[in-house]
C-alpha positions as CSV (number, residue, x, y, z in Angstrom):
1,X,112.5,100.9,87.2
2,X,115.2,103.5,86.9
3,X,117.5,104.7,89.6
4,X,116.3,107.6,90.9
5,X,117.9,110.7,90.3
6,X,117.6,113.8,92.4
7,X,116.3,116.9,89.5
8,X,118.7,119.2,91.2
9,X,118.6,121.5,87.7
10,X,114.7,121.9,88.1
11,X,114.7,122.5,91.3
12,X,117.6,125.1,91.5
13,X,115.8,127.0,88.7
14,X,112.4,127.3,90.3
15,X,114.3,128.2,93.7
16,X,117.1,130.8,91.9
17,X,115.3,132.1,88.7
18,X,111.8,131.7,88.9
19,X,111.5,132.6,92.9
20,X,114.7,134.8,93.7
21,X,115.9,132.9,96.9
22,X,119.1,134.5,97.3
23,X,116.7,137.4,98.4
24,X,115.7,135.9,101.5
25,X,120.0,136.6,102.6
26,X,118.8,140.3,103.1
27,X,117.2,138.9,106.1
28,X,119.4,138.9,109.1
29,X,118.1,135.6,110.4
30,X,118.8,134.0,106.5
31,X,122.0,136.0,106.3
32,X,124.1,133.0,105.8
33,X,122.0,131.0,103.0
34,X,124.4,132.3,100.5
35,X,123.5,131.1,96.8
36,X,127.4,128.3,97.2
37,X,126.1,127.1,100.6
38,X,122.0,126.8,99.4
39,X,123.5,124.9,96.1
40,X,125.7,123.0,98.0
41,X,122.8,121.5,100.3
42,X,120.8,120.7,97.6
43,X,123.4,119.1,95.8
44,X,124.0,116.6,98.9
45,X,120.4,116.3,99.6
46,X,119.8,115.0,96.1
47,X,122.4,112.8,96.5
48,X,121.8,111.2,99.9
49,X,118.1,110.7,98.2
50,X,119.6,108.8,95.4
51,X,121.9,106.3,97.7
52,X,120.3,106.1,101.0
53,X,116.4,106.1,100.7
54,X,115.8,105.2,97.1
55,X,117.4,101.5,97.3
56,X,115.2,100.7,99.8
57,X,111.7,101.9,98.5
58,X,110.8,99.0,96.8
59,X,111.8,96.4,99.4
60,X,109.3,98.9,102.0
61,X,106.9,98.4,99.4
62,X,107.2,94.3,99.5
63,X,108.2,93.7,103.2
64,X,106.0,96.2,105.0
65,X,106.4,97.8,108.6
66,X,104.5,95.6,111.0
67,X,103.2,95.3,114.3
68,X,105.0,92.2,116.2
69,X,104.2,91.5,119.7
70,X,103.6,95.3,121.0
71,X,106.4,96.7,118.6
72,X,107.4,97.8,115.0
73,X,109.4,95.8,113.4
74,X,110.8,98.2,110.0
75,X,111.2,97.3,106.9
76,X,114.8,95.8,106.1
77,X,117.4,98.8,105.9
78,X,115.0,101.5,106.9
79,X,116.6,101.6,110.6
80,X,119.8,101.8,108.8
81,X,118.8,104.4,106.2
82,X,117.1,106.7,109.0
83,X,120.3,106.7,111.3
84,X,122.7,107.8,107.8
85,X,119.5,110.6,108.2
86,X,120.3,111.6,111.5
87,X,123.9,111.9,111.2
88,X,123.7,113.9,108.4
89,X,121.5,116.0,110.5
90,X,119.3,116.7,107.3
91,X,116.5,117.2,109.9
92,X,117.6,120.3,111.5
93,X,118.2,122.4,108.0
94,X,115.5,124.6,109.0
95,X,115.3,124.5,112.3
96,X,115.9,127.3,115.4
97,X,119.9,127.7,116.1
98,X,119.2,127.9,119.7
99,X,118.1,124.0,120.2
100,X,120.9,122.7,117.3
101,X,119.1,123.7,114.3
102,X,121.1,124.9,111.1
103,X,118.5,128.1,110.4
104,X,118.2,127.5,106.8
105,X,115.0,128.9,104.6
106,X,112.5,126.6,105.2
107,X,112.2,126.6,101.7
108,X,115.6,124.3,101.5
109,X,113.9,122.4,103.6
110,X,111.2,121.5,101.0
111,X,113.8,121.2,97.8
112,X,115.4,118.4,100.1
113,X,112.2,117.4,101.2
114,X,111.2,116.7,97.6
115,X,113.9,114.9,96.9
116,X,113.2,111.9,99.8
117,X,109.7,112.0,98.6
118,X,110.9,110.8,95.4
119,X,113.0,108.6,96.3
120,X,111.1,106.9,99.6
121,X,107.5,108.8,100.7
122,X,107.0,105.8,103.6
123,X,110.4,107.2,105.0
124,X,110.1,110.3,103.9
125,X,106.8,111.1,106.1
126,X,108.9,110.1,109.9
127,X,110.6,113.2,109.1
128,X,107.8,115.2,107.9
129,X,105.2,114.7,111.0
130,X,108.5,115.5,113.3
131,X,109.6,118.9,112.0
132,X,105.7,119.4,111.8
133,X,105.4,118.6,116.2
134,X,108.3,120.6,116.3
135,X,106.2,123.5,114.9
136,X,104.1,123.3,117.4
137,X,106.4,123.1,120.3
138,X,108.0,126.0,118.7
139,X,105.1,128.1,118.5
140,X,102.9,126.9,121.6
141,X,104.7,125.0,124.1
142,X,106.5,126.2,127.6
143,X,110.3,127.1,127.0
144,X,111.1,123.8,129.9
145,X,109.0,121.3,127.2
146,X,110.8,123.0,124.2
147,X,114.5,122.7,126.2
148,X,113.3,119.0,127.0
149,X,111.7,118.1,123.3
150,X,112.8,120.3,120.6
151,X,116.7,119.2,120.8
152,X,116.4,115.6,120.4
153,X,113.7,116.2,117.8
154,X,115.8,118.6,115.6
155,X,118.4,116.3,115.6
156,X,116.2,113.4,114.8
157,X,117.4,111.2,117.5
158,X,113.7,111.0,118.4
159,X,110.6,111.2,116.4
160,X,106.9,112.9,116.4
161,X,103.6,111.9,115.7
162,X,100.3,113.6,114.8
163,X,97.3,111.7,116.8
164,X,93.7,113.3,115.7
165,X,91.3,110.5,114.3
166,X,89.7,108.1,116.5
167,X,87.8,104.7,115.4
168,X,84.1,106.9,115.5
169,X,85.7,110.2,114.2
170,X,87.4,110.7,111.3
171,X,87.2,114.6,110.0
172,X,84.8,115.4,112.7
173,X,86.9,116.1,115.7
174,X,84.2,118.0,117.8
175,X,83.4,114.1,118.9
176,X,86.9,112.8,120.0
177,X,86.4,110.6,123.1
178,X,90.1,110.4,124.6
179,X,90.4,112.0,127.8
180,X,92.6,113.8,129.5
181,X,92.8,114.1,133.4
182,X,94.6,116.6,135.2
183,X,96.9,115.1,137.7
184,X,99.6,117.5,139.4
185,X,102.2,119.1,137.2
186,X,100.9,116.7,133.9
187,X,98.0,115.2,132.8
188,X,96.2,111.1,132.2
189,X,95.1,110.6,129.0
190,X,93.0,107.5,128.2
191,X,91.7,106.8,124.6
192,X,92.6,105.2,121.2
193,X,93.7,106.7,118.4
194,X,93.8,105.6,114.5
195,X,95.5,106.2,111.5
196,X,98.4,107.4,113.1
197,X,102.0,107.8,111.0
198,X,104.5,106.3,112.3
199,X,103.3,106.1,115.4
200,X,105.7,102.9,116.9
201,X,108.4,102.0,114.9
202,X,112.5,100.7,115.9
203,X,114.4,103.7,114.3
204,X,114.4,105.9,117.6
205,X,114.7,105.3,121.3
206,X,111.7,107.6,121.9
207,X,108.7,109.0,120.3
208,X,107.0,112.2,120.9
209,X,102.8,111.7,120.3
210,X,101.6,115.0,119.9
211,X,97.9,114.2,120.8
212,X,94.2,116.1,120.3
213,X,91.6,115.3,123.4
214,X,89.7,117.2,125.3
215,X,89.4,117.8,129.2
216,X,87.4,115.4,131.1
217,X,86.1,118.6,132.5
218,X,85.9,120.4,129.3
219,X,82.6,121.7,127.1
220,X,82.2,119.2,124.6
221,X,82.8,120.3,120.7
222,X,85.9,121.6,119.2
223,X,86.1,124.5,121.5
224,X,87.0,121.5,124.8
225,X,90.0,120.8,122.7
226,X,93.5,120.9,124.2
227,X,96.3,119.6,123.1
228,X,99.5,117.3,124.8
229,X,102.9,116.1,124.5
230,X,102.6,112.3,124.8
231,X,106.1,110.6,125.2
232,X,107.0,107.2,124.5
233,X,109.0,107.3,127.3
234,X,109.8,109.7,130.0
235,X,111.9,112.0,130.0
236,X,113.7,112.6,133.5
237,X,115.3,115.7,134.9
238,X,118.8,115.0,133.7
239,X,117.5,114.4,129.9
240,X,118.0,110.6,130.2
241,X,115.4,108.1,129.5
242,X,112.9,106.6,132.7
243,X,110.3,104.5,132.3
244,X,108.0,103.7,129.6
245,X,104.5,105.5,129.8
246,X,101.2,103.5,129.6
247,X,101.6,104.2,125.6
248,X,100.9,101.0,123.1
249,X,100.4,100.3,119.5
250,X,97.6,97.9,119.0
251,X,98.1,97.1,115.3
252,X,99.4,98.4,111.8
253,X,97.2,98.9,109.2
254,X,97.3,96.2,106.0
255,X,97.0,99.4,102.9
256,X,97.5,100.2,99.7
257,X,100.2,101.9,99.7
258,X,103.5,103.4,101.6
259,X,103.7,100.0,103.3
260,X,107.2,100.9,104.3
261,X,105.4,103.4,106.5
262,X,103.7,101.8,110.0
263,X,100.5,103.3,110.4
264,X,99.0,102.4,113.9
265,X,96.4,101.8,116.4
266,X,97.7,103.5,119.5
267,X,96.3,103.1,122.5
268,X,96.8,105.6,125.1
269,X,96.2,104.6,129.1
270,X,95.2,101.3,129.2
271,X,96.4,101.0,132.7
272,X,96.7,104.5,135.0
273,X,96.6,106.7,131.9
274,X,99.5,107.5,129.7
275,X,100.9,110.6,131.2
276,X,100.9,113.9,128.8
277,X,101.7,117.8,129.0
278,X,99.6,120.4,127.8
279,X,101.0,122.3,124.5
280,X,99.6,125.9,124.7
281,X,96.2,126.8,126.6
282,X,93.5,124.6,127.8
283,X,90.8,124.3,125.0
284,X,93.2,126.0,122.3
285,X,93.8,122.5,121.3
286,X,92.9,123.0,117.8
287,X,94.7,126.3,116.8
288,X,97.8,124.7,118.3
289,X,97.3,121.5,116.5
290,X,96.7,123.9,112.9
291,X,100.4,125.0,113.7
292,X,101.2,121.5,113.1
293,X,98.8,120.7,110.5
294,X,99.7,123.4,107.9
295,X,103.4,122.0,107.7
296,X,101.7,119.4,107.3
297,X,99.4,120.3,104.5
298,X,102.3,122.0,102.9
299,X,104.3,119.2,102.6
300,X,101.9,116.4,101.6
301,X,101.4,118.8,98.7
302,X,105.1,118.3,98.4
303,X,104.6,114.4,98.2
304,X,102.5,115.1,95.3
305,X,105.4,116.5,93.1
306,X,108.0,114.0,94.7
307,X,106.1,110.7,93.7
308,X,105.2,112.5,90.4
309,X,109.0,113.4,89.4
310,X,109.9,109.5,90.3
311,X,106.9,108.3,88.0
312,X,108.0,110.4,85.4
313,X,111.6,109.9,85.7
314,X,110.4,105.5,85.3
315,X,108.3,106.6,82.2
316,X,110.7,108.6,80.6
317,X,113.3,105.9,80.9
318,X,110.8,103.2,79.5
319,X,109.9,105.2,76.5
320,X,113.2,106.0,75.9
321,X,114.2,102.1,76.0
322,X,111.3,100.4,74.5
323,X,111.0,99.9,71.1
324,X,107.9,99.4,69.5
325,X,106.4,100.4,66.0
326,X,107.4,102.6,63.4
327,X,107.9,106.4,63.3
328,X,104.8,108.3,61.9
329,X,107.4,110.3,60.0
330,X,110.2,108.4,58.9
331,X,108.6,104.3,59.2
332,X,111.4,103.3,60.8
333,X,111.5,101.0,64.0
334,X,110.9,103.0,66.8
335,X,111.5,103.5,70.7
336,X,107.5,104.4,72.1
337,X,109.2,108.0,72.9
338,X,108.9,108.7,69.0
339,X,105.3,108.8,69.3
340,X,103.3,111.2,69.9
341,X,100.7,109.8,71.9
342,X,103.9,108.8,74.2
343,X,105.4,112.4,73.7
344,X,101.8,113.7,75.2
345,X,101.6,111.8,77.8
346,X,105.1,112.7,78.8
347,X,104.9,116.5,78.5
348,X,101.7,116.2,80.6
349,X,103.6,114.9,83.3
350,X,106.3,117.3,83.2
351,X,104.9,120.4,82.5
352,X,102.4,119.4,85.8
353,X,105.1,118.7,87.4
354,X,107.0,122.0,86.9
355,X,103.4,123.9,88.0
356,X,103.3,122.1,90.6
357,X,107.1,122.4,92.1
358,X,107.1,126.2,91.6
359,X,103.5,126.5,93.8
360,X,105.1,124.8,96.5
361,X,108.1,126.9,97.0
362,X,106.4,129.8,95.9
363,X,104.1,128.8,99.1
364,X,106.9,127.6,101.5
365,X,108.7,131.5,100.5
366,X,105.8,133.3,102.0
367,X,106.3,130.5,104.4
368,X,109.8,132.3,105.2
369,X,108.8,135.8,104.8
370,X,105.6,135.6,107.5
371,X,107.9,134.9,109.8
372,X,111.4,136.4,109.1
373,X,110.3,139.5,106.2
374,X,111.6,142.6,107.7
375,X,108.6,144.6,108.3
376,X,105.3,143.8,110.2
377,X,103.4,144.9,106.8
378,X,105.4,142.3,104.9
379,X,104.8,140.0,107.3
380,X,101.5,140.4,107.5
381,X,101.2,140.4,103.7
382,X,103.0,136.9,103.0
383,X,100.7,135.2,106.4
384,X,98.0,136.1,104.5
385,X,99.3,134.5,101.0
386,X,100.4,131.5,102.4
387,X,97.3,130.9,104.4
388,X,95.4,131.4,101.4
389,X,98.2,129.0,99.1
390,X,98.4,125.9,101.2
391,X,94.4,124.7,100.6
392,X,95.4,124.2,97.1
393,X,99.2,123.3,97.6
394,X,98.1,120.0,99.2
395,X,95.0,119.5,97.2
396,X,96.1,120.8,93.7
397,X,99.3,118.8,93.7
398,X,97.6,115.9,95.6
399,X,94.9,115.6,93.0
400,X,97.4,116.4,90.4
401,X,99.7,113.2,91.6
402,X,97.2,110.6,91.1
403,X,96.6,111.6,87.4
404,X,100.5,112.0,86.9
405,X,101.7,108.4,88.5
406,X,98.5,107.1,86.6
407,X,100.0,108.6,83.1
408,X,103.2,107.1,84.4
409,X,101.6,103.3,84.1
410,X,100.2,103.9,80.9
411,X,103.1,105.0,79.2
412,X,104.5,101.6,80.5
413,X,102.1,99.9,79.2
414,X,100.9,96.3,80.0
415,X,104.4,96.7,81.9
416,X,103.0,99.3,84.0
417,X,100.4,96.8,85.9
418,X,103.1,94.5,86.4
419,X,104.6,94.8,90.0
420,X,108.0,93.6,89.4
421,X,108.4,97.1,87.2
422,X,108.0,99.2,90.0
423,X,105.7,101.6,88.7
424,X,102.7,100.5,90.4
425,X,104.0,101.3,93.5
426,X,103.9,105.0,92.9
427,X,100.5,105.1,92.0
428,X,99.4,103.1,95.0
429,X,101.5,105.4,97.3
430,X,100.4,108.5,95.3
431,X,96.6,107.7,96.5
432,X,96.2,108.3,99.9
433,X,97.5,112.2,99.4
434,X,94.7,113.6,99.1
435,X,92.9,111.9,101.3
436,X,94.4,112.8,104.8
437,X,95.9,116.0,106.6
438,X,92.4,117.0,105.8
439,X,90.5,115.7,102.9
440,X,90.8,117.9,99.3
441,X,87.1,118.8,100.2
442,X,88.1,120.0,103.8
443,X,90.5,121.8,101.7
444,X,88.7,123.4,99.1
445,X,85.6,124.5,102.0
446,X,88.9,126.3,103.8
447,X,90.0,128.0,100.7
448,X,86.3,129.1,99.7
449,X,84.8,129.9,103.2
450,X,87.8,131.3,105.3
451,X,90.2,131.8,103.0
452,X,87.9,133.7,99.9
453,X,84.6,135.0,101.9
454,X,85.7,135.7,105.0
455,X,88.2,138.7,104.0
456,X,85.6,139.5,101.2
457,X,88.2,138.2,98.7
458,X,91.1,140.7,100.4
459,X,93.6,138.1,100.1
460,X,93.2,137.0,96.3
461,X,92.9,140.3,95.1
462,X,96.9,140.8,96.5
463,X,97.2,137.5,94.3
464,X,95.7,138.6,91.2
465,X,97.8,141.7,91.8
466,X,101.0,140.1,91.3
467,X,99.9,138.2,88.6
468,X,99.2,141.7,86.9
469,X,102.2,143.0,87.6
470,X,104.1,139.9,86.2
471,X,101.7,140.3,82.3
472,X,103.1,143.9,82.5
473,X,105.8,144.8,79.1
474,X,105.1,141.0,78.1
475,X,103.9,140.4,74.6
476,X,100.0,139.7,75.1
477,X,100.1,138.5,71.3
478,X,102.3,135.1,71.8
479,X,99.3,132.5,72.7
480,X,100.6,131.0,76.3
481,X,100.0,134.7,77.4
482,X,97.0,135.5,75.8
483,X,95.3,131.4,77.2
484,X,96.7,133.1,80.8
485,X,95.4,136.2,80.4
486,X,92.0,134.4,79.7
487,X,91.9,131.9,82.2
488,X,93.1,135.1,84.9
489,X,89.7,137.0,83.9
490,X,87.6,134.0,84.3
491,X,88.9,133.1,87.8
492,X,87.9,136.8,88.8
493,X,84.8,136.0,87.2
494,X,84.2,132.9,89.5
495,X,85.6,134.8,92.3
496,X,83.0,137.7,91.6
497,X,80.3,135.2,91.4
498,X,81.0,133.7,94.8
499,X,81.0,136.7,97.0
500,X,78.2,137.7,95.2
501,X,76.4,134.4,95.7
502,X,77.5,132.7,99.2
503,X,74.8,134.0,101.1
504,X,72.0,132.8,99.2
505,X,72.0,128.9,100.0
506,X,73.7,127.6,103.0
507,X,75.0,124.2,100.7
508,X,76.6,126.7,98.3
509,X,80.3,126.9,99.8
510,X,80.3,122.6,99.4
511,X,78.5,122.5,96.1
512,X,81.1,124.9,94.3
513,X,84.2,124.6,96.5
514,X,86.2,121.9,94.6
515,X,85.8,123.0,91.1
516,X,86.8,126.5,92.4
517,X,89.9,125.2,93.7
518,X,91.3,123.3,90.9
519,X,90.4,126.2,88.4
520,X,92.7,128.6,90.9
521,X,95.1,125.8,90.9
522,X,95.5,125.1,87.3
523,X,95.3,129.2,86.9
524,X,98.3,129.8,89.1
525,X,100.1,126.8,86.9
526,X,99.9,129.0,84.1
527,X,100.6,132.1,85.8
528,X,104.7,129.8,87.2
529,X,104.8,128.7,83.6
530,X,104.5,132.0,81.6
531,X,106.8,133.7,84.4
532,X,109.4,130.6,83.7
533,X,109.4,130.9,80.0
534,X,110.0,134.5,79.9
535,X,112.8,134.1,82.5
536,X,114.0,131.1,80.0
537,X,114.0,133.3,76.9
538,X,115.8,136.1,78.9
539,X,118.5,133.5,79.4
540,X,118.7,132.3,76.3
541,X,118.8,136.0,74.5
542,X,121.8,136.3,77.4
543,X,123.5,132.5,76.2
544,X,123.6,131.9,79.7
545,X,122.7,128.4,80.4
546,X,121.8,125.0,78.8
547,X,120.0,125.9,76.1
548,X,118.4,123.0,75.6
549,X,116.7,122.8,79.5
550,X,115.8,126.3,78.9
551,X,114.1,125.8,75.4
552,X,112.2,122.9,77.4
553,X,111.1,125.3,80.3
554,X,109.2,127.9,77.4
555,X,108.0,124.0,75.7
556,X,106.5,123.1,79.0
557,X,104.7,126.3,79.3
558,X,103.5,126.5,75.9
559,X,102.2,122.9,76.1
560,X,100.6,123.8,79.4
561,X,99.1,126.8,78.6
562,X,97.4,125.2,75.8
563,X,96.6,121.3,76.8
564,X,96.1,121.7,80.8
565,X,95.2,125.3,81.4
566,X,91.9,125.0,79.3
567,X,90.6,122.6,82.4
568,X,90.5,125.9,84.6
569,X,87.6,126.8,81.8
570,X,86.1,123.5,82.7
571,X,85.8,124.1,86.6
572,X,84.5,128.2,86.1
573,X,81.7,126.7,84.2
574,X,81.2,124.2,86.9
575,X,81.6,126.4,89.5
576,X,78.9,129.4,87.8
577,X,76.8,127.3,85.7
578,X,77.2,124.0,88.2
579,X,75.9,125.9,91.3
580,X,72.4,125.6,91.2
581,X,72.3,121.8,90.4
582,X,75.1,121.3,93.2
583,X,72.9,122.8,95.8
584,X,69.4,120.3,94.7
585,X,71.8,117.3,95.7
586,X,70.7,115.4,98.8
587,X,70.8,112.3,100.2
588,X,67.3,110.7,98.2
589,X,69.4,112.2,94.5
590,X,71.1,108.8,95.2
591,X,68.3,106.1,95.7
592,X,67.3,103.7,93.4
């Protein structure tokens, strides 16, 4: 396995030249995210990737996170690692000045956040599901629970938890059977809760469970749902510590993969009830706990570029190292790089890569601008955007991932189902991405039903604008702009034929919904690349920059444009031509 190294050059192009960052300084509340200060964080943050999480991915891999007599016991050196974290303060980049946070973009937030996925997703993901309850204290909770909470969370020095899924429900939370009691100023809650990220671990000296149940007086159904602010411990008046609430973790999971990251059976009130706040309004559990889960969503997408840069970083090393064969073109003794099979399978993985980095901060910008842009119209606009981007950010790249860290083994070879190569591990990790934060079909019915239908298609018709505006003075003759142009009118096509056709069966949205999803996602690939080769070319007819990593940005897009995007071809005919045989499934298409 090669050491991982942060791709600070990528990312600072997608972030500088493809996405205009230093933009976001006319913001008054951005002002000081100058271009030195926004380099020099990344910089660092690629760094403290490199030497602090990446040594200790394997060994989370092979000694696990487990449950040991009521308590987590971490993997060796991740306690260690995660305090270097915290006194870097890399948590509170993003964050509100007024409760210690440094204001960045949260776009910097997400180049950083790339690079600990690559180098350590188990660790990676504490982080992640705190800055995500700190979303929702931000946005929901009282100004006393943010003064008590939001501190010690921005700085790291405690941790938060997401606690949805329970043993009977999984997706389906309109059946959740924890309870909470009202009881004076706070609240009993009694249930258990599954799957839960980091839910006990040793790294912290609290943990703040930010937990879905409804009322015991509530109407049952999503609409009973209210939300809480569970602590490990209490918190008294002075700030300090008191006594541990009726909070326990039953068991970790055994998985097959991010072992370095404790996923746990919590138990919540075994004895008087575990005592809990309310975040937000009774019964507006779920729209608070959405707050949450879209950071969420955004940055499991993330993951999905993260674990694909480290597999690809492995198999480009390998291919570059192992010799085997002859050249095609000169018969001599070859590394497996000079061949083309090998060179395919590399350039797949990059050029996926780079579409799926530059949807992510193109995402995570209209992240910035729907809260900070200086009009309400703007505003407006870029909520809209990234409502309709994040569906396919986190299912896209997620789907994406799990072909990429595949590709990464078979370039590897017999090598590549060997452990000891370190390979495997990325694929294994790689696979539950697109399975939780809501499964890739939760997030292709979102994109199709609320995101598509609902506004009669308002949203993506501001989408296909801008990808107008970008084919306008471009050469339509050079082929990666005439495949793009194609692909573009095909999605309107699909898009056309799904307003038009919605209505008409009530299985339609589910039958269609993933195939319409990857075409838009592999269509908005094409649309980064073909904007990054003609900023490439503009830099090269300018000799300003490496020419050879800007040569490779207008190879990428080339390649893409004419090996990936013809996919999104694939998934229109699925999605107009597939209809009608997706809606005469049911249950007795499947018995023998």
């Amino acid at each position: 396995m090669a050491d991982y190294k942060a791709p600070v050059s990528e990312v600072s192009f997608v972030m500088n030249d493809l996405l205009n960052i230093n933009s976001l300084t006319d913001i008054p509340d951005f002002a000081e995210a100058t271009p030195e200060l926004v380099s020099a964080v990344i910089e660092e943050a690629g760094k403290f990737a490199a030497d602090v999480f990446a040594p200790i991915n394997r060994t989370g891999d092979v000694k696990h996170s487990r449950a040991v007599n009521g308590e987590v016991i971490t993997a060796p050196g991740f306690k260690e690692a995660y305090q270097h974290f915290v006194e870097n303060g890399w948590l509170s980049l993003a964050q509100d000045p007024n409760y210690g946070g440094q204001g960045l973009p949260f776009t910097v937030h997400m180049a950083a956040s790339e690079f600990w996925n690559s180098a350590n997703t188990a660790m990676a993901l504490c982080p992640m599901l705190t800055a995500g309850a700190i979303d929702a204290l931000a946005a929901h909770a009282t100004d006393e629970m943010r003064g008590i909470y939001m501190p010690k969370l921005i700085s790291g020095e405690w941790t938060g938890t997401m606690n949805l899924t329970e043993p009977h429900a999984g997706s389906d939370l309109s059946s959740l059977k924890t309870k909470a009691t009202a009881n004076g100023d706070h609240f009993l809650i009694k249930g258990q809760k599954i799957f839960i990220t980091w839910g006990e671990h040793d790294m912290t000296e609290n943990i703040v469970h930010v937990v879905l149940a409804p009322l015991d007086t509530a109407p049952s159904g999503v609409k009973g749902l209210s939300l809480f602010l569970v602590p490990k411990y209490l918190v008294n008046e002075d700030g300090s510590l008191g006594e541990k609430n009726d909070v326990r973790v039953v068991s970790t999971e055994e998985k097959l993969g991010i072992n370095g990251s404790p996923t746990c059976v919590m138990s919540f009130g075994d004895n008087s009830g575990a005592v809990g706040y309310m975040i937000g309004e009774p019964g507006q559990g779920l729209n608070c706990m959405f707050t949450l889960m879209n950071h969420a969503r955004l940055e499991v997408g993330l993951e999905g570029v993260g674990l694909s840069e480290r597999a690809y970083q492995d198999a480009l090393d390998y291919a570059q190292q192992r010799v085997q064969g002859r050249s095609a073109s000169t018969g001599e003794s070859t590394a497996i790089i000079g061949h083309a099979d090998v060179q395919r399978m590399l350039m797949q993985m990059k050029s996926m890569i780079d579409a799926m980095r530059a949807l992510c901060f193109d995402a995570s910008m209209s992240h910035d601008l729907r809260g900070h842009a200086l009009t309400d119209d703007e505003k407006n606009y870029h909520s809209t955007r990234f409502a309709l981007l994040t569906p396919i950010t986190k299912a896209w790249c997620t789907e994406l991932v799990n072909e990429v860290t595949s590709l990464g083994i078979q370039v590897h070879g017999g090598m590549g189902f060997i452990e000891e190569t370190g390979v495997a591990q990325h694929y294994r990790d790689a696979r539950i991405t697109s399975i939780y934060e809501g499964t890739n079909a939760i997030q292709a019915n979102d994109l199709v039903g609320r995101k598509l239908i609902r506004d009669g298609g308002a949203g993506f018709v501001s989408l296909m604008a801008e990808m107008d505006a970008t084919l306008e003075g471009l050469d339509s003759s050079l082929s990666y702009v005439k495949q793009f142009i194609r692909a573009k009118d095909e999605l309107k096509e699909s898009v056309d034929f799904i307003l038009k056709t919605s209505g008409a069966n009530p299985d339609f949205e589910g039958a269609i919904a993933y195939n319409f999803l990857m075409q838009m996602g592999y269509v908005l690939g094409a649309w980064y690349h073909v904007r990054s080769a003609e900023v490439a070319k503009g830099s090269l007819a300018a000799n300003d920059g490496d020419a050879q990593f800007l040569q490779n940005k207008v190879l990428s897009a080339r390649f893409y444009c004419s090996q990936m995007l013809p996919r999104a071809a694939a998934f229109a005919g699925a999605v107009v031509e597939g209809a009608e045989i997706g809606c005469e499934l049911n249950a007795a298409s499947f018995s023998s």
